[in-house]
C-alpha angles and dihedrals in degrees: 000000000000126000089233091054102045080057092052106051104015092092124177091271094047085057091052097056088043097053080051099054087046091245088104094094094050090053098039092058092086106010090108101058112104115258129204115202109282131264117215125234137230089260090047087046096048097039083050090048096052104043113097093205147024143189121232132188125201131182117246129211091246089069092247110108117234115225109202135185123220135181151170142140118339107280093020094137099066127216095233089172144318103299094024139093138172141172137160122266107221124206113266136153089344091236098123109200101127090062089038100061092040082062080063112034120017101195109097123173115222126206108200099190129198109188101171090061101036097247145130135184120193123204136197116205152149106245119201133184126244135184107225098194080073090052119056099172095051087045090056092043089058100033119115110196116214094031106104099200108124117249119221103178141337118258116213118191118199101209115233102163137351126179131188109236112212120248102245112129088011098136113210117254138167141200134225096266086036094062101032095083090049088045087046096055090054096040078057096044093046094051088050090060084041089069102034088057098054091050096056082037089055099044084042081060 
């Protein structure tokens, strides 16, 4: 965990439940220490570039906060520096709350998954809303061609904080390209024995 993110989020009544848990004197040790915004790595880059979805959580108006999920092709938020993402915000239910909250409140959390390998990696940022048909040059950085969604507008997040969670209670999951390697090897295997099979079947007659 990163020095700027345990500032940002370890308010005074998260001390104090801490303090009361007993974890309070291992945070404490470096949390006074001044933080710039942080820059993201080439693990945190690569991690970002290979996840197909995301969750993102926004603040609304209302005081409740709003958890989203949002998907596309593998690599479609796209590592712009190291304290910038982007990514294009295709059309969905046409509820807009997401984008609306984000006219009010620009800090969003973002929760990049792995279940396959049993990691996380959370991010603090300032999201803004661009419109990509003005910027040529953005549109064509978060564009993935192939892909027919409609895209709306272009999301760029200035990184303020991001933090690896640890595995523990991940629990494994793949997906379907994940797995079709794994089911053709043993299509293959299996038609190997087939064969084999018929052959003993057919001396034996």
């Amino acid at each position: 965990m990163t020095a700027r993110y345990r500032q940002q989020l370890f308010t005074p009544a998260v001390k104090s439940v801490q303090e009361t848990a007993g974890s309070r004197r291992a945070y404490a040790r470096t949390e006074d220490v001044p933080a710039d915004a942080d820059r993201l790595g080439g693990p945190e880059a690569a991690f970002i570039a290979a996840r197909d979805s995301f969750y993102m959580a926004t603040i609304s108006a209302s005081g409740w906060p709003y958890l989203q999920h949002r998907g596309g092709p593998r690599g479609f938020v796209k590592v712009l520096s190291e304290r910038r993402l982007g990514f294009a915000d295709y059309r969905g239910n046409l509820q807009y709350v997401s984008v609306g909250n984000l006219a009010d409140d620009a800090r969003a959390a973002f929760f990049f998954m792995d279940y396959a390998n049993r990691a996380r990696l959370k991010l603090l940022g300032r999201v803004r809303s661009v419109d990509l048909t003005a910027d040529d040059e953005l549109r064509a950085s978060l564009s993935d061609d192939g892909y027919g969604a409609v895209v709306e507008r272009g999301l760029v997040v200035d990184i303020d904080a991001f933090d690896w969670n640890c595995p523990q209670h991940i629990v494994e999951r793949f997906t379907i390209e994940e797995i079709t390697p794994a089911i053709d090897q043993l299509k293959g295997r299996i038609a190997e024995l087939e064969g084999e099979l018929a052959a003993l079947r057919g001396k034996v007659a």
